[in-house]
C-alpha positions as CSV (number, residue, x, y, z in Angstrom):
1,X,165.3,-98.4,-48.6
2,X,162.4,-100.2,-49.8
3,X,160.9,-97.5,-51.6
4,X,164.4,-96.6,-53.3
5,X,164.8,-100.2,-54.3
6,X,161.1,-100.3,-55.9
7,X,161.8,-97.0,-57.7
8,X,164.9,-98.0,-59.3
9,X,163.6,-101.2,-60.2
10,X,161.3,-99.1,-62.1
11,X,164.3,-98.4,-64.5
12,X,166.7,-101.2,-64.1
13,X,164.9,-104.5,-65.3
14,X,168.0,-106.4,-64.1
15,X,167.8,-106.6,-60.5
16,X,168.6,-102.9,-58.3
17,X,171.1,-103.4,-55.3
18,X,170.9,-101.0,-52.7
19,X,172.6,-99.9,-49.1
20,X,171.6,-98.3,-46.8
21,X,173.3,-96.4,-44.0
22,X,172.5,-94.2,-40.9
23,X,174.6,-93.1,-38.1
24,X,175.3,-96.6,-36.4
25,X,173.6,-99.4,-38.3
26,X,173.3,-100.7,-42.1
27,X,171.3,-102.3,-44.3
28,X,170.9,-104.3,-47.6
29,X,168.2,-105.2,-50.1
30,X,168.5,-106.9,-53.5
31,X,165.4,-106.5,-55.5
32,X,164.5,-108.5,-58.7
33,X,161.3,-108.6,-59.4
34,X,159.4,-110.6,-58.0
35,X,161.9,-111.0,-54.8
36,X,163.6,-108.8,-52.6
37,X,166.3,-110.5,-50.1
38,X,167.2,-108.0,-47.0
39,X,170.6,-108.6,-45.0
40,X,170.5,-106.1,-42.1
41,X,173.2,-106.8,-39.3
42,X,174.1,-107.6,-36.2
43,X,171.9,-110.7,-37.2
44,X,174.1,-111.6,-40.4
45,X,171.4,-113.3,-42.3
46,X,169.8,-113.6,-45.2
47,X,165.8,-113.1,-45.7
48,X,164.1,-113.5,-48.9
49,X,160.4,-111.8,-49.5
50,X,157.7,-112.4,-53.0
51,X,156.2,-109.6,-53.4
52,X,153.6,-109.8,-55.8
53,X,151.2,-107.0,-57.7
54,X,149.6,-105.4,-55.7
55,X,152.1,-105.5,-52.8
56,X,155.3,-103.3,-53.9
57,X,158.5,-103.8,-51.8
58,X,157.6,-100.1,-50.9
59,X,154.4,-100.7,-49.2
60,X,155.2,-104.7,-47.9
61,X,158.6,-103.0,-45.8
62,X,156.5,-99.2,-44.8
63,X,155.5,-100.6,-41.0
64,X,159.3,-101.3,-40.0
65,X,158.5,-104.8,-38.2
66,X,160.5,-107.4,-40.2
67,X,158.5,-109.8,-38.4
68,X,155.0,-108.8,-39.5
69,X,156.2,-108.5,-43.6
70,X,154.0,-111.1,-45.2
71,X,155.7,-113.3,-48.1
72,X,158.7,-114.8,-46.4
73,X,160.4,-117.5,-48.7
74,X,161.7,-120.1,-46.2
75,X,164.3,-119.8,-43.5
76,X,166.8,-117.0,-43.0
77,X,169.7,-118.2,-44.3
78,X,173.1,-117.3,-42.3
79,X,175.9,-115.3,-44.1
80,X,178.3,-117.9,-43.9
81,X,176.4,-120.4,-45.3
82,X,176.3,-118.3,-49.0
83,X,173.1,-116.5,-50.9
84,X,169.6,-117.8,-50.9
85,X,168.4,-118.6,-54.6
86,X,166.8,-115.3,-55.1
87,X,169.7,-113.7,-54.3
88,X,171.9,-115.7,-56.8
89,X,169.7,-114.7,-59.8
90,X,169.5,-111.0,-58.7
91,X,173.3,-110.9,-58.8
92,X,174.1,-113.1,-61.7
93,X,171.2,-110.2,-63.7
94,X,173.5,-107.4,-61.8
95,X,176.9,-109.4,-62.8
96,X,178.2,-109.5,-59.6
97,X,179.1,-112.5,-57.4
98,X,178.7,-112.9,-54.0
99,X,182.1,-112.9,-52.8
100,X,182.2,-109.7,-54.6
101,X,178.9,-108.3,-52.6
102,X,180.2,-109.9,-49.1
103,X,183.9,-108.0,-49.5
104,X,181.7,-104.3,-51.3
105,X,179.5,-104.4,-48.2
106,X,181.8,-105.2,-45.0
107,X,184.3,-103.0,-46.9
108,X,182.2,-100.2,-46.8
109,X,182.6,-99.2,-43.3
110,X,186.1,-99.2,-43.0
């Protein structure tokens, strides 16, 4: 997902939204260069990453381990409590709002 976001983001200078599905589980990544914000249930919250030249979202997110992704931007911030900062500006670029983003994504799977 990672790579994917990186390579559109190649092409689209105004944020790339992108979700990703496999058999049981999703995920979520809104990339704007220089952040990247990840929502990957069950755990329903928001993280927000800088990734900076040299690092790529591609090669910070290869390993798997959310954990061990250097470049955290504070706390995880829940669902509920509405987008982290990067998140706002990568959607306001992309001309979607977040209500519209909560209802595309938990809409999906129905």
């Amino acid at each position: 997902m990672a790579k994917a976001a990186e390579r559109l983001g190649r092409h689209h200078a105004d944020g790339v939204l992108v979700r990703a599905r496999s058999k049981n589980r999703w995920a979520f990544m809104a990339w704007g260069d220089p952040y990247l914000v990840l929502l990957n249930p069950p755990a329903l919250v928001w993280r927000t990453y800088q990734v900076r030249l040299p690092a790529t979202p591609e090669s910070r997110f290869s390993g798997g381990d959310l954990s061990a992704v250097p470049g955290r931007v504070g706390s995880p911030t829940p669902l509920q409590k509405g987008p982290p900062e990067a998140l706002t500006k990568i959607l306001a670029e992309a001309g979607l709002t977040y209500p519209e983003l909560v209802s595309r994504l938990f809409t999906l799977d129905t």
